[in-house]
Steps between C-alpha positions, in 0.01 A plus 500: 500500500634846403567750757283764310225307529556396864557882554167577304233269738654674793409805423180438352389217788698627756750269728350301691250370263809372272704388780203254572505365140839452474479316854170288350744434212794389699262293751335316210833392346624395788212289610534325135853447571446355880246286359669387161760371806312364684373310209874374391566418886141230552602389139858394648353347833256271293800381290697444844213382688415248245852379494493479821176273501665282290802419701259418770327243295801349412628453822184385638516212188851403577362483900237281405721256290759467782264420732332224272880337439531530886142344565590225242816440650349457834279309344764246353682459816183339685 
């Protein structure tokens, strides 16, 4: 935005009453910003989350299948 023009709505609106847009302005783009991050940030937690499930499963499987060979093995020895 050119200074002329800047220079311009002050003097025809006065201020305050620019001050206030350019402070709506600045408050909306930062809100898009904040929430564009916020955004990017749950996106990355569902990716680690969901990793994280996995692992879980997997170690629950391999839990399960030592305790069968254990079980069997106890089993056998009877």
């Amino acid at each position: 935005m050119d200074y002329s023009v800047i220079v311009t709505m002050v003097g025809s609106l006065g201020f305050p009453i620019v001050a206030c847009i350019f402070i709506a302005i600045f408050f909306s783009r930062t809100q898009d910003n904040y929430r564009s991050d916020i955004k990017e940030m749950q996106n990355m937690h569902k990716v680690e989350t969901d990793k994280m499930t996995e692992a879980i499963n997997n170690n629950n499987l391999l839990l399960q299948r030592i305790l069968d060979r254990l079980d069997k093995e106890a089993t056998d020895d009877k």
